[in-house]
C-alpha positions in Angstrom: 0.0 0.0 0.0 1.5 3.4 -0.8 -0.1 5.0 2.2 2.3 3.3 4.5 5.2 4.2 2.7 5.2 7.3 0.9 4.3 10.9 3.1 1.8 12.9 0.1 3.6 16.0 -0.9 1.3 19.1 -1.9 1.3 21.5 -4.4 -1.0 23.8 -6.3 -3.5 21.6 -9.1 -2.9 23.3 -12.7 -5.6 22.4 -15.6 -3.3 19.5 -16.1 -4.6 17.6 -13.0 -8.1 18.0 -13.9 -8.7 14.8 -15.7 -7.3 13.0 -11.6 -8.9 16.0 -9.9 -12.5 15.0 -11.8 -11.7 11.1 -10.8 -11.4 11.6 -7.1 -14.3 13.5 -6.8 -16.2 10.9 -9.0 -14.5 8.2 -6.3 -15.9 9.8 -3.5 -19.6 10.7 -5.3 -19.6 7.3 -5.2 -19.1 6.9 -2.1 -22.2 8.1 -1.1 -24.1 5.3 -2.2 -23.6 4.0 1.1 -26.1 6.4 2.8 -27.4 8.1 0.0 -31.6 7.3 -0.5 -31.6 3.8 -3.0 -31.2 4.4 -6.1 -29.4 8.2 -6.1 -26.9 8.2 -8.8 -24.0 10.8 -8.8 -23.3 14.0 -10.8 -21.8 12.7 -14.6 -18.2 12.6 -13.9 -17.9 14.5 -17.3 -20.0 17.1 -15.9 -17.4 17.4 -13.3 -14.8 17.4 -15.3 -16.2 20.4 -17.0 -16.8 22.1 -14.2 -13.4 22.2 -12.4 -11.8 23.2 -15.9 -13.8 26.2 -16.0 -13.0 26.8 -12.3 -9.6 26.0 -11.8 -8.7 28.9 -14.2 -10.9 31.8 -12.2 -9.7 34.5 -10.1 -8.8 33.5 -6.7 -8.8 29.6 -7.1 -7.1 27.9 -5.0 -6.8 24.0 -5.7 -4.1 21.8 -3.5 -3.1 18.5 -4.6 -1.8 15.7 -2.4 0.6 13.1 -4.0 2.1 9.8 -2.9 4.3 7.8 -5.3 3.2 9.7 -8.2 -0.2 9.3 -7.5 -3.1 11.5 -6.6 -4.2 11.1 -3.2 -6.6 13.9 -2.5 -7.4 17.4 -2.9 -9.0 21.2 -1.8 -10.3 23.7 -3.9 -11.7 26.8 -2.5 -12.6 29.9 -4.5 -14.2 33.5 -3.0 -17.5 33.2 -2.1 -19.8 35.2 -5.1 -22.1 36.7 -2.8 -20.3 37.2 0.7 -17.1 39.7 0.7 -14.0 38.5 2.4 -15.4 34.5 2.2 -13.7 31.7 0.7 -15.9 28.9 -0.3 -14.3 25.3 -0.5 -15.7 24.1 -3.5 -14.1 20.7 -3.4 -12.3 18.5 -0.7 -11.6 14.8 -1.6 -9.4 12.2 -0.4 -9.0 8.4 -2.0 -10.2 6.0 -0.5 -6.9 4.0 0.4 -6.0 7.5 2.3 -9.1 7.8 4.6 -8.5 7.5 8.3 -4.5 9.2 7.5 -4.6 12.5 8.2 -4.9 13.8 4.9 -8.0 15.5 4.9 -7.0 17.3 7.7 -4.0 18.1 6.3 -5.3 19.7 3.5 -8.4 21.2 5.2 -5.4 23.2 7.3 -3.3 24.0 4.1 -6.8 25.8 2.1 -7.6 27.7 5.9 -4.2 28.9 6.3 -3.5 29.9 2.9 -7.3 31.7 3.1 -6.1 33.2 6.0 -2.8 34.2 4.5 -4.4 36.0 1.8 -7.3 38.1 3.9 -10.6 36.1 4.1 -12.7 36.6 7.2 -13.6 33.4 7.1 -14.7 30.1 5.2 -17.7 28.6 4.3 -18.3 25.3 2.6 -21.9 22.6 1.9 -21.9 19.3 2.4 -24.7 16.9 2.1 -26.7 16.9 5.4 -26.6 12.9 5.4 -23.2 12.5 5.5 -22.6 11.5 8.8 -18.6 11.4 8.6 -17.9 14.0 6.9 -20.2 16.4 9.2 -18.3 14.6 12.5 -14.8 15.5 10.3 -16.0 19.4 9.9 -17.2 19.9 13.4 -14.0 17.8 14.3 -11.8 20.3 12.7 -13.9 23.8 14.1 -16.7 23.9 11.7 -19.7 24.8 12.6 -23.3 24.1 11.2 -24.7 27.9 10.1 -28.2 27.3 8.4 -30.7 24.7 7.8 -30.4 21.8 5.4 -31.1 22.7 1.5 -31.5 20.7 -1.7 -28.7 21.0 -4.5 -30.7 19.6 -7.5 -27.4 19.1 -9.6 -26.6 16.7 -6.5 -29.6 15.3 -6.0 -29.1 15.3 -2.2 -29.6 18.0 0.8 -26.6 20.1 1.8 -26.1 21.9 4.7 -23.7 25.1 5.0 -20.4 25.2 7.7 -18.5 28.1 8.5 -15.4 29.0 9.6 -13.9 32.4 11.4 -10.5 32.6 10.6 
């Protein structure tokens, strides 16, 4: 397992990663089957692909990509919130599966906060889906905090809920 040998090293994503960028979020999507309602199907993972080329490239992206033995083991995206001045919205957080339960997602949930907090934001915001049990214990885990009722995202087909971060 390349886990237990190789420490991922992080750098910023380019339009070059998005084809492994669009596969790990696809990886995790699918993930969700195991507590998603029977028979939710994820986004199209071309329609994620598209969607991270068009936003990799805008002003104020900021996408981090974990490596281990050339191989991508996870990544964060955040971008400034559209209708909330000094926010930064993480758009995307993902970590392979082989790489849950290591640290990772921590590790890259402080890189995106500090490097938000480096460059000015009051704080962070980010949605994810309200029946997603681990990954609301890993948010309020790390200082998150749920800010507003749950809400449907018809692109995902699921209820999201919003968490914040002062920084």
């Amino acid at each position: 397992m390349i886990r237990a040998m190789t420490k991922p090293s992080v750098r910023p994503a380019t339009l070059a990663d998005a084809q492994e960028l669009a596969a790990t979020v696809l990886e995790g999507f699918e993930s969700y089957r195991e507590w998603a309602p029977a028979g939710w199907d994820p986004p199209s993972a071309l329609m994620q692909l598209r969607g991270i080329r068009e936003r990799l490239p805008e002003d104020g992206c900021v996408c981090l990509l974990a490596e281990a033995g050339g191989a991508h083991a996870g990544h964060v995206a955040y971008v400034p919130a559209r209708e909330e001045a000094g926010v930064a919205h993480i758009w995307m957080l993902f970590v392979r599966r082989a790489w849950w339960g290591s640290g990772l997602a921590t590790d890259l949930l402080t890189r995106a906060v500090a490097e938000a907090t480096h460059e000015g934001y009051a704080g962070m915001r980010l949605h994810t889906p309200a029946d997603h049990a681990r990954a609301r214990a890993f948010y309020e885990r790390e200082g998150w905090t749920a800010a507003d009722p749950p809400f449907y995202e018809p692109m995902l087909g699921l209820g999201l809920v919003t968490y914040r971060r002062r920084l």
